[in-house]
N, C-alpha and C positions, 0 to 999 in steps of 0.2 A: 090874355091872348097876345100872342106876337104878333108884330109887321112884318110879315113875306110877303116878295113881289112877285106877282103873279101875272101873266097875260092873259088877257079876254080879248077872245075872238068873237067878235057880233056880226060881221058881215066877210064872206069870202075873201075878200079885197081888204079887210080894216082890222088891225091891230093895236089893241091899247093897252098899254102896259102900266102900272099904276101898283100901287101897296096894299096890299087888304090883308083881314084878321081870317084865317080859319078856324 
């Protein structure tokens, strides 16, 4: 699997953006 960066929204207000495998 590859590293794409992807964003994860958890809360209306908070943004975390980080590397993960699909």
């Amino acid at each position: 699997a590859d590293r794409i960066a992807y964003v994860e929204i958890g809360e209306p207000s908070t943004r975390r953006v980080g590397f993960g495998a699909l």
